[in-house]
PyMOL CGO cylinders between C-alpha atoms (Angstrom):
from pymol import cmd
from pymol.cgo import CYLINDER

trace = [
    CYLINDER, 19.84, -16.38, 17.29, 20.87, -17.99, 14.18, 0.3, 1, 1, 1, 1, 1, 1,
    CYLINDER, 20.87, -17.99, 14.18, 18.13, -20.63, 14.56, 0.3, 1, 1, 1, 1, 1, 1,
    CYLINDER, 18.13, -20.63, 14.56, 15.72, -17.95, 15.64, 0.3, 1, 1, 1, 1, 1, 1,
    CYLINDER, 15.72, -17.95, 15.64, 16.31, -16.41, 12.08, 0.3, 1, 1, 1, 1, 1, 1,
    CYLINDER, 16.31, -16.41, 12.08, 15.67, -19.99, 10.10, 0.3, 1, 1, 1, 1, 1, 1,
    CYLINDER, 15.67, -19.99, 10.10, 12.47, -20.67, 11.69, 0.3, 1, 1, 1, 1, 1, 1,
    CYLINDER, 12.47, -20.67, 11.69, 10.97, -16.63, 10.91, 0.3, 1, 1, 1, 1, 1, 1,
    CYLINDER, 10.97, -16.63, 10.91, 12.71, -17.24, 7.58, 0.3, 1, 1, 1, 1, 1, 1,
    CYLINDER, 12.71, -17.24, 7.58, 10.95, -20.86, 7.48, 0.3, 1, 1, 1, 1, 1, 1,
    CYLINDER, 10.95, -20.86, 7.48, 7.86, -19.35, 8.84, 0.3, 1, 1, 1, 1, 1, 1,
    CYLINDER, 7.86, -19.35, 8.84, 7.69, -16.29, 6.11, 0.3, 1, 1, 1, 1, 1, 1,
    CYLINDER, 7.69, -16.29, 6.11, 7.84, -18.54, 3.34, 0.3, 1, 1, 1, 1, 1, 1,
    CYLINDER, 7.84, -18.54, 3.34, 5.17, -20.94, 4.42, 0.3, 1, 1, 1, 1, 1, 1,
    CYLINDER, 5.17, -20.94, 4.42, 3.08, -18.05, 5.05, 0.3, 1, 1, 1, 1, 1, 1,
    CYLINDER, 3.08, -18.05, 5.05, 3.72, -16.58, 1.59, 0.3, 1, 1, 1, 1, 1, 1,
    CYLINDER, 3.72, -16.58, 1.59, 3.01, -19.85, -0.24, 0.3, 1, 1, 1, 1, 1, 1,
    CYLINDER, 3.01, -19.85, -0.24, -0.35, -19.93, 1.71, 0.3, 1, 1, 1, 1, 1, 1,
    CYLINDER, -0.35, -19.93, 1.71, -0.99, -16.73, 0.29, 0.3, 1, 1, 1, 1, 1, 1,
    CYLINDER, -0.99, -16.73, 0.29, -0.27, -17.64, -3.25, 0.3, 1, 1, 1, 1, 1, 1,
    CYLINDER, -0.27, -17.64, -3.25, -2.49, -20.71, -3.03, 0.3, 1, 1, 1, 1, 1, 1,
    CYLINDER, -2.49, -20.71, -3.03, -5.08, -18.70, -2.20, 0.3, 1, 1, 1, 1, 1, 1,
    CYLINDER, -5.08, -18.70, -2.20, -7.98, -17.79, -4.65, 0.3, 1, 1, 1, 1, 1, 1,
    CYLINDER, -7.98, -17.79, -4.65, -8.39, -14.17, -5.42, 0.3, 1, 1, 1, 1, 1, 1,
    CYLINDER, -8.39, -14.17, -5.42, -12.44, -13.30, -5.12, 0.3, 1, 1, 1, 1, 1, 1,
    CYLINDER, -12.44, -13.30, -5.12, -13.34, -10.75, -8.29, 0.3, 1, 1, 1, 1, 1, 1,
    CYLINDER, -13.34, -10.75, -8.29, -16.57, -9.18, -8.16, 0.3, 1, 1, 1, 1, 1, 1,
    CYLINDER, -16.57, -9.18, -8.16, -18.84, -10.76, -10.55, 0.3, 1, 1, 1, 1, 1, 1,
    CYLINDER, -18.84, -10.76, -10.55, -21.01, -9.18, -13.11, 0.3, 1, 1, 1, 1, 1, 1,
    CYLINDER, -21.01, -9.18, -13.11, -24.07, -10.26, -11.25, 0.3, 1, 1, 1, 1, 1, 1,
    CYLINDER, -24.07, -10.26, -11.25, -22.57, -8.69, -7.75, 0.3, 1, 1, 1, 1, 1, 1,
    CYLINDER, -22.57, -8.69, -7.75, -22.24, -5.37, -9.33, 0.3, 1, 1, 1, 1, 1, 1,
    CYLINDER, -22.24, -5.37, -9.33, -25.76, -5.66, -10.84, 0.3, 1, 1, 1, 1, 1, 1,
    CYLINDER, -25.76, -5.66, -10.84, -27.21, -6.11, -7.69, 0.3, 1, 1, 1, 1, 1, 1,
    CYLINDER, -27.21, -6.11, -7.69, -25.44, -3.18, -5.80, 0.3, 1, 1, 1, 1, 1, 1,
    CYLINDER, -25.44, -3.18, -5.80, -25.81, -0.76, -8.86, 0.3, 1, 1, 1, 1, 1, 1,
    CYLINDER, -25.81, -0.76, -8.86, -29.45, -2.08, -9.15, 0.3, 1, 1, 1, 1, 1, 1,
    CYLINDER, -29.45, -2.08, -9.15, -31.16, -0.37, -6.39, 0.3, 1, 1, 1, 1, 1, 1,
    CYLINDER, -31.16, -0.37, -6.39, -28.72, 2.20, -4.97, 0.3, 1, 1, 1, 1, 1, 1,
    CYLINDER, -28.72, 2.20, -4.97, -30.80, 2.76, -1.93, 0.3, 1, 1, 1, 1, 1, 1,
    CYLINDER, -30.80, 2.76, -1.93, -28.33, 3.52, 0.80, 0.3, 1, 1, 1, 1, 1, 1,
    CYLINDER, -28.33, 3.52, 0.80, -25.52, 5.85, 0.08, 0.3, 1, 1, 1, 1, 1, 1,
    CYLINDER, -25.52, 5.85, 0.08, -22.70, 2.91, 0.34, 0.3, 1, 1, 1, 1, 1, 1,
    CYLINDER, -22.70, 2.91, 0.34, -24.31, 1.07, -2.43, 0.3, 1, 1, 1, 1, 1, 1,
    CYLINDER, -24.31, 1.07, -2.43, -24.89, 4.37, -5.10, 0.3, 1, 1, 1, 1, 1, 1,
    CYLINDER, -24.89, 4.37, -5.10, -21.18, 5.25, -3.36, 0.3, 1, 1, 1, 1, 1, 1,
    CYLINDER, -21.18, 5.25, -3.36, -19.74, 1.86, -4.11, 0.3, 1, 1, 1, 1, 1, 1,
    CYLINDER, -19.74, 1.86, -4.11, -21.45, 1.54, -7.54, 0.3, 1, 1, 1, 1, 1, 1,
    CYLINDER, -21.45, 1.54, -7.54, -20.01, 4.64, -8.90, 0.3, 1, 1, 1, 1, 1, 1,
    CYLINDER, -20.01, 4.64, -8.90, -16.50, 4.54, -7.29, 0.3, 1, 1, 1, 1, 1, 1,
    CYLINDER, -16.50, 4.54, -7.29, -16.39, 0.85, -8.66, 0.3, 1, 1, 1, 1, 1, 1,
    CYLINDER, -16.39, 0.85, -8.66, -17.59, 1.61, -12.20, 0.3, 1, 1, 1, 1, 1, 1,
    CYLINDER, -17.59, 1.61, -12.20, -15.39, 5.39, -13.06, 0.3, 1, 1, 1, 1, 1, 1,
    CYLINDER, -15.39, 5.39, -13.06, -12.65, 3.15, -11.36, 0.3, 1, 1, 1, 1, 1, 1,
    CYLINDER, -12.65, 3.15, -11.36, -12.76, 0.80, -14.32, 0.3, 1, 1, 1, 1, 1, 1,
    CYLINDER, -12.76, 0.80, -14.32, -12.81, 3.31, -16.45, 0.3, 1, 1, 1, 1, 1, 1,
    CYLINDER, -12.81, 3.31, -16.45, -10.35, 5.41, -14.88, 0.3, 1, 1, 1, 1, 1, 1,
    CYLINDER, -10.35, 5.41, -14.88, -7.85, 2.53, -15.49, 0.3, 1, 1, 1, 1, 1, 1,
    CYLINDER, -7.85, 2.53, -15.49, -8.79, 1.95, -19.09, 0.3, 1, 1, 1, 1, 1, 1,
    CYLINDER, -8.79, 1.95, -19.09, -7.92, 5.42, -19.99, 0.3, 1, 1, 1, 1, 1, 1,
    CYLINDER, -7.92, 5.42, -19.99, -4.60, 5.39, -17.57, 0.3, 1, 1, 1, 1, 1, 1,
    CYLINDER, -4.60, 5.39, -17.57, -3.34, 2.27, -18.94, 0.3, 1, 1, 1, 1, 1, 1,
    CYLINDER, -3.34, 2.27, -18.94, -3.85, 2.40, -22.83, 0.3, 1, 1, 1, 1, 1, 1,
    CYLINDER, -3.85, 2.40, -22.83, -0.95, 3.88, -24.33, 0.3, 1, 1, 1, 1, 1, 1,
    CYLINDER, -0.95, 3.88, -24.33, -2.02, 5.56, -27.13, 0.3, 1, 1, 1, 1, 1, 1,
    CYLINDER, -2.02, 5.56, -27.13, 0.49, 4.87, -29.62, 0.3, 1, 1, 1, 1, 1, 1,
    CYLINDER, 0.49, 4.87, -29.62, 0.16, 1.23, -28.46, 0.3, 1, 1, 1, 1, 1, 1,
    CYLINDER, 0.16, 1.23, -28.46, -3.02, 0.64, -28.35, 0.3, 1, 1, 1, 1, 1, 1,
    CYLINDER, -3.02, 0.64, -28.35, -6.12, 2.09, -30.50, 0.3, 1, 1, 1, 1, 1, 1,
    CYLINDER, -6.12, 2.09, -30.50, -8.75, 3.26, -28.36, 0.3, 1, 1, 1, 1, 1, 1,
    CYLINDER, -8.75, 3.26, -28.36, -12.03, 1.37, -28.41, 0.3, 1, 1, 1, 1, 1, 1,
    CYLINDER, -12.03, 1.37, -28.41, -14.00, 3.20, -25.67, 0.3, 1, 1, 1, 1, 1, 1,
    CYLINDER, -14.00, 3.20, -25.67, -14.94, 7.18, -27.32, 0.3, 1, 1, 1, 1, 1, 1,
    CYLINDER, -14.94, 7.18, -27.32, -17.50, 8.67, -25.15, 0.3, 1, 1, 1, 1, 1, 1,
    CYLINDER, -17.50, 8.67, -25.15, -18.81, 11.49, -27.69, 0.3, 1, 1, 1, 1, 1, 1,
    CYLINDER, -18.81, 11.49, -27.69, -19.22, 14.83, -25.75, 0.3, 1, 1, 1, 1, 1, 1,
    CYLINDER, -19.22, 14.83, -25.75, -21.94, 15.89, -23.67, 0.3, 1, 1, 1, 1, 1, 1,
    CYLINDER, -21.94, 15.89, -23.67, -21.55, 12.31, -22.33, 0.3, 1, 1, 1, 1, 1, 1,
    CYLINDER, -21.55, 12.31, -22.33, -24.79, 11.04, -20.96, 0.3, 1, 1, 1, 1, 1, 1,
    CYLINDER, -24.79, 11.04, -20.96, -24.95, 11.08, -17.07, 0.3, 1, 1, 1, 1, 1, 1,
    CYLINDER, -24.95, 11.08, -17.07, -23.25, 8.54, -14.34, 0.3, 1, 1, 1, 1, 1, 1,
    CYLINDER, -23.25, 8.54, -14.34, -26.33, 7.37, -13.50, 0.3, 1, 1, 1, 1, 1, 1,
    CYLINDER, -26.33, 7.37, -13.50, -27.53, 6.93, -17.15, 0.3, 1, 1, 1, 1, 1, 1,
    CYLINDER, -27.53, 6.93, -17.15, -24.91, 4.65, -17.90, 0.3, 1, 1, 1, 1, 1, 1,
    CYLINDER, -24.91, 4.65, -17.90, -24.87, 2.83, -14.85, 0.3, 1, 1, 1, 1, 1, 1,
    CYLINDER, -24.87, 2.83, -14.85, -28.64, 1.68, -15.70, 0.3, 1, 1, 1, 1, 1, 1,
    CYLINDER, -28.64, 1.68, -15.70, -28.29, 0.98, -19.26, 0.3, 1, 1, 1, 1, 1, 1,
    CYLINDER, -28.29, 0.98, -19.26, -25.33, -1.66, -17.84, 0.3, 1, 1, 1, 1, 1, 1,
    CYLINDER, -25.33, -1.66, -17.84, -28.05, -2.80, -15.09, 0.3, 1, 1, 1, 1, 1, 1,
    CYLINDER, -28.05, -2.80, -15.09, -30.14, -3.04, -18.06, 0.3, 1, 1, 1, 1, 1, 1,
    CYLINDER, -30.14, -3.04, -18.06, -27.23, -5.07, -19.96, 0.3, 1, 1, 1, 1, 1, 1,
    CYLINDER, -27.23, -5.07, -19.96, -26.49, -7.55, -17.17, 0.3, 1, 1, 1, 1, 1, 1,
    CYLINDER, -26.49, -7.55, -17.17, -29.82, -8.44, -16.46, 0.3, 1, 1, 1, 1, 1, 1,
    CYLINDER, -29.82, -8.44, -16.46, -30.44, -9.70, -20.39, 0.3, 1, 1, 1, 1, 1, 1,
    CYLINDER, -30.44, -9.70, -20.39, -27.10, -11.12, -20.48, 0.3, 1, 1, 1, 1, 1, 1,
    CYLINDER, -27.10, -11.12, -20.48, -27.40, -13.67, -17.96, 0.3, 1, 1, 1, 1, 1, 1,
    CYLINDER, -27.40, -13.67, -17.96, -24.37, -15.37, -19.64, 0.3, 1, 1, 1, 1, 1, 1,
    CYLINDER, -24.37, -15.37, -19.64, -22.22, -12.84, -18.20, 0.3, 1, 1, 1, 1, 1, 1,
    CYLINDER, -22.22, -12.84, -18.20, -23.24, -13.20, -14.26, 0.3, 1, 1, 1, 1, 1, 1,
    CYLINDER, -23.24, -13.20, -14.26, -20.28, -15.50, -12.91, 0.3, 1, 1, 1, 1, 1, 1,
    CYLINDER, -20.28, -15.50, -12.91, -18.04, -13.55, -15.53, 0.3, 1, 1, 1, 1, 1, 1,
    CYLINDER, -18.04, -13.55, -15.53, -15.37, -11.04, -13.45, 0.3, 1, 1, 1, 1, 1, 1,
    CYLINDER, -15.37, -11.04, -13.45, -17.33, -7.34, -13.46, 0.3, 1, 1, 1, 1, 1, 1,
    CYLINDER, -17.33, -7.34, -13.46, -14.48, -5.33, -14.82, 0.3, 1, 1, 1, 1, 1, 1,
    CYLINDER, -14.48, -5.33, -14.82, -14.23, -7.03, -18.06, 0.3, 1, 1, 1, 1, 1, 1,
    CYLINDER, -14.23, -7.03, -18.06, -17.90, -7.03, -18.62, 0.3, 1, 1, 1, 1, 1, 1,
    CYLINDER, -17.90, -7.03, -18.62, -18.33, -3.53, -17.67, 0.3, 1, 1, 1, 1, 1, 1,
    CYLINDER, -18.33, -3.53, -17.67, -15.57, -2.81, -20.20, 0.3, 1, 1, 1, 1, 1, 1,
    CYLINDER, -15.57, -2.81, -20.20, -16.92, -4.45, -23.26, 0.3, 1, 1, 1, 1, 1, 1,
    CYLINDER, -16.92, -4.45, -23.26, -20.29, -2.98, -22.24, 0.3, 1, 1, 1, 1, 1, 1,
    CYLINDER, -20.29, -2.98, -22.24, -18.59, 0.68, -23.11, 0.3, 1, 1, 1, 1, 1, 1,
    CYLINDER, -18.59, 0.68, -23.11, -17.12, -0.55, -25.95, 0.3, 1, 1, 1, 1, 1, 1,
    CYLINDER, -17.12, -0.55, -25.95, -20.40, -1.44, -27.36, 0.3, 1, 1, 1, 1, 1, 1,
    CYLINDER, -20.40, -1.44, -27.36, -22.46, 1.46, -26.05, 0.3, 1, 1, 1, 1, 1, 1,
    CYLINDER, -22.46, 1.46, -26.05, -19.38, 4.29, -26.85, 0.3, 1, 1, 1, 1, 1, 1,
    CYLINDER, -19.38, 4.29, -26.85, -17.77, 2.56, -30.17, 0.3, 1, 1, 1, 1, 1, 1,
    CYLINDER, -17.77, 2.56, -30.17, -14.77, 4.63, -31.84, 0.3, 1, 1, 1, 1, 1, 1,
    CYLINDER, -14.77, 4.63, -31.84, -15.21, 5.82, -35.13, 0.3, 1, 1, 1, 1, 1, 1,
    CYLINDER, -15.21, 5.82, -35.13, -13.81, 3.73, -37.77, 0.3, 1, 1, 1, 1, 1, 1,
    CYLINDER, -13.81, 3.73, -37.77, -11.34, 4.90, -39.79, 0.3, 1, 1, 1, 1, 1, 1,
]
cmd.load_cgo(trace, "trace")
């Protein structure tokens, strides 16, 4: 029993340092162009969306805000979903520099340039 243990012990941590060798895939900036491009089926508009207010989403739950100064201030009526999701298309296709580069972070300084904060 005891060796029966080792070698699910053994066989756990092989498995786990497999895992960690592994390379994480990100979207890339050019991926989410392409889906958010021509949201023709309802998975792609679906996907776009979800992927893009999810970004968001965690930008606003994870700055503290004594922390951290906001730099995304989307001024009230905001524009549409839609709006904003072309004006990134927009923004990714004249940025080619930015295709291979991961899609959240991309996305996020593309708020921060179209929905500054007011300087104090």
């Amino acid at each position: 029993m005891k060796k029966f243990l080792v070698l699910l012990a053994a066989l756990g941590a092989f498995s786990g340092l497999v895992q960690a060798q592994e390379k994480v895939q990100v979207l890339s900036t050019q991926e989410l162009v392409n889906v958010c491009k021509f949201p023709s089926s309802p998975e792609s508009r679906s996907f776009c969306l979800g992927y893009t207010t999810a970004i968001y989403d965690t930008y606003l739950a994870t700055r503290h805000p004594q922390r951290a100064k906001p730099y995304i201030c989307v001024k009230q009526p905001a524009p549409s979903r839609d709006e904003v999701i072309a004006e990134f298309v927009k923004f990714g296709q004249s940025n080619q520099q930015t295709a291979d580069k991961p899609a959240a972070g991309v996305f996020l300084g593309f708020l921060a340039a179209r929905f500054p904060c007011a300087r104090k």
